[in-house]
VMD Tcl script that draws the C-alpha trace (Angstrom):
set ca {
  {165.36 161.68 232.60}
  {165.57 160.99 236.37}
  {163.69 162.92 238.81}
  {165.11 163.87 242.42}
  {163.11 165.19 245.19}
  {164.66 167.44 247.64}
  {163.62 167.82 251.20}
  {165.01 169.38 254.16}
  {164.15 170.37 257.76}
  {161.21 168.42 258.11}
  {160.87 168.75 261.43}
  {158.21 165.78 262.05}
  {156.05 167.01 259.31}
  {156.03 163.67 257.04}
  {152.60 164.02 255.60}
  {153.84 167.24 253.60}
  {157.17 165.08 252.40}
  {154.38 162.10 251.55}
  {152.17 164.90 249.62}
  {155.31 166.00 247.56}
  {156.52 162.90 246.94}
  {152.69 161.21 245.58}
  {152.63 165.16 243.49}
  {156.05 164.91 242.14}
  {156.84 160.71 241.87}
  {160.46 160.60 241.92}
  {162.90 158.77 240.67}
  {165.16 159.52 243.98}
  {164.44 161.27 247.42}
  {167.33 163.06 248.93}
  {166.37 164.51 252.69}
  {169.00 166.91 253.55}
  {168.78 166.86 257.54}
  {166.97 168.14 260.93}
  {164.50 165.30 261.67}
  {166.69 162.10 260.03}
  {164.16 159.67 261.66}
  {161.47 161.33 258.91}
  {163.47 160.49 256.12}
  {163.09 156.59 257.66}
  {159.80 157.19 257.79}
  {159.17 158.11 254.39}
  {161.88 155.44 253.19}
  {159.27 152.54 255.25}
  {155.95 154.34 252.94}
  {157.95 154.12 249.86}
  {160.89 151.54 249.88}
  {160.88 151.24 245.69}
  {162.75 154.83 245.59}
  {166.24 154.96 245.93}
  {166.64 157.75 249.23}
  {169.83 159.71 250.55}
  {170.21 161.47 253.61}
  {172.33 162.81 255.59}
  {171.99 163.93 259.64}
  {171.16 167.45 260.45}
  {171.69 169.93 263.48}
  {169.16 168.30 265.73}
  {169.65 164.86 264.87}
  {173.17 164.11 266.57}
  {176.01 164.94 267.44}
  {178.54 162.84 265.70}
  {182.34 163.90 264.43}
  {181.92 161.38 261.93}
  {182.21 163.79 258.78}
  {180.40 160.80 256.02}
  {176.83 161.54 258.28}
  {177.20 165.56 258.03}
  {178.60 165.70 254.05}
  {177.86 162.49 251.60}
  {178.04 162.50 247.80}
  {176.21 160.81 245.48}
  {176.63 160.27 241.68}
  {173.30 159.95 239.97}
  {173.12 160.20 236.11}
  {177.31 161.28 235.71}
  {176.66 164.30 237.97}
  {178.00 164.31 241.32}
  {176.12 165.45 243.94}
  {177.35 166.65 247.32}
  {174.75 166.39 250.29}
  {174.80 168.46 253.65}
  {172.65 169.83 255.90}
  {174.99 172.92 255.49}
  {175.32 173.74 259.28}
  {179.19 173.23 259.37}
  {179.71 176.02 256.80}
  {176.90 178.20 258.05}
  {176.99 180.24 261.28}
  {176.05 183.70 261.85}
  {178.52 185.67 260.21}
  {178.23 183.93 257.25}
  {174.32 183.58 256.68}
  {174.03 187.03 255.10}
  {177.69 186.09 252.79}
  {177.05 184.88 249.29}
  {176.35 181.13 250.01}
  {177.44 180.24 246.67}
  {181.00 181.63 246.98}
  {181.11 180.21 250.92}
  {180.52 176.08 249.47}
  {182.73 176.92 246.40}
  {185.39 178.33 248.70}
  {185.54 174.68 250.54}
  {187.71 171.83 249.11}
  {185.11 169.46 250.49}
  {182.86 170.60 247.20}
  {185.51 170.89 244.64}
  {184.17 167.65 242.44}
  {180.48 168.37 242.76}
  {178.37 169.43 240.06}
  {175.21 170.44 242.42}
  {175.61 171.15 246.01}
  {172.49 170.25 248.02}
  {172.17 171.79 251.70}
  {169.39 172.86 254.38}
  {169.25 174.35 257.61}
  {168.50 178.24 257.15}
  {165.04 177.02 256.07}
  {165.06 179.68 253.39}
  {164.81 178.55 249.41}
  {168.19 179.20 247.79}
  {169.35 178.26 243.99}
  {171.81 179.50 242.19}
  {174.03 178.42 238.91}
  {177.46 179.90 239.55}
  {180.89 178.36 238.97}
  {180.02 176.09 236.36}
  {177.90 174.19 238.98}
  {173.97 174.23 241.11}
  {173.82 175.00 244.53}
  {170.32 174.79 246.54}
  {168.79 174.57 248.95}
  {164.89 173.44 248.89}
  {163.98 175.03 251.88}
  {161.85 173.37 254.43}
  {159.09 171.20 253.71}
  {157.66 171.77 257.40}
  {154.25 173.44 257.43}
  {153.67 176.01 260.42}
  {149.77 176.52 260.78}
  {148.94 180.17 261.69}
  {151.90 181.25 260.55}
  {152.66 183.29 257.00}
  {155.79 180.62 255.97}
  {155.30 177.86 253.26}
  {156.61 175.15 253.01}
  {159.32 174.24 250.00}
  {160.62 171.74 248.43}
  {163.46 171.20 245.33}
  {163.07 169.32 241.92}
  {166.57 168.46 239.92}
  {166.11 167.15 236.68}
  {168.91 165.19 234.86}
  {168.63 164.39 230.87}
  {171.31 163.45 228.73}
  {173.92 165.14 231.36}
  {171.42 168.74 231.14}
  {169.95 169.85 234.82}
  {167.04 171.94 235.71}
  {166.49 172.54 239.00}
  {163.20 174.40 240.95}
  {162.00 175.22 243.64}
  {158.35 174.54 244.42}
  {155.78 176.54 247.22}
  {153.43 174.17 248.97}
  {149.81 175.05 248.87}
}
mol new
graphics top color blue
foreach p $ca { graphics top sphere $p radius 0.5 }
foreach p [lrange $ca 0 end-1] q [lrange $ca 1 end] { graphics top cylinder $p $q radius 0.2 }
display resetview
């Protein structure tokens, strides 16, 4: 079985990302935008697991589409990685985000679909294929929002995927 941690919109909050990642001890990290330079951070505290990332809404502006949309293949699933903020605007935030990355030739060949950005926890098994998003692992003191993060789970070609609430 391989484990995958999932972590998005961090927003300079790496001692939450550390506490998830000592909880959950995965296999592979995948931070899915908005505050890149954290993922490098964590990468630096644990260099033995294997990370992904790609850039988010505040981390630059490039028009180089491999930084906003990658895809990895872990375990003979293929797994496509965004921050999600060049399919989601405001007229589509409230639209079933399931049929919006379906819709999009970009994800054709991916088994899960990984994105960030609204900070809200999304899963959902539709099409024959995962799409999440773990929500965001940033803590806000004072304020009534927890912080999330996603588990995927590959065995013998199965996935499980969760999300989990921060304490």
């Amino acid at each position: 079985m391989t484990k995958i941690l999932v972590l998005a919109d961090s927003h300079t909050d790496i001692n939450t990302m550390r506490g998830g990642v000592d909880i959950e001890k995965p296999d592979v990290i995948i931070h899915l935008g908005d505050h890149i330079a954290d993922a490098a951070l964590l990468n630096k505290v644990y260099p033995l697991i294997k990370m992904y990332n790609v850039l988010g809404n505040t981390d630059a502006k490039n028009e180089n589409e491999e930084e906003w949309i990658k895809y990895v293949d872990i375990c003979g699933k293929r797994i496509m990685l965004t921050h999600g903020n060049i399919f989601l605007n405001e007229s589509t935030i409230s639209a079933d985000i399931s049929t919006i990355f379906n819709n999009d030739n970009r994800s054709a060949n991916a088994d899960i679909i990984l994105f960030g950005h609204t900070h809200a926890p999304y899963i959902n098994y539709r099409y024959n294929r995962w799409v999440m998003n773990p929500g965001s692992i940033r803590r806000i003191p004072g304020k009534n929002i927890h912080a999330t993060y996603g588990i995927l789970k590959i065995d013998s070609g199965k996935i499980q995927c969760g999300i989990i609430e921060v304490d």
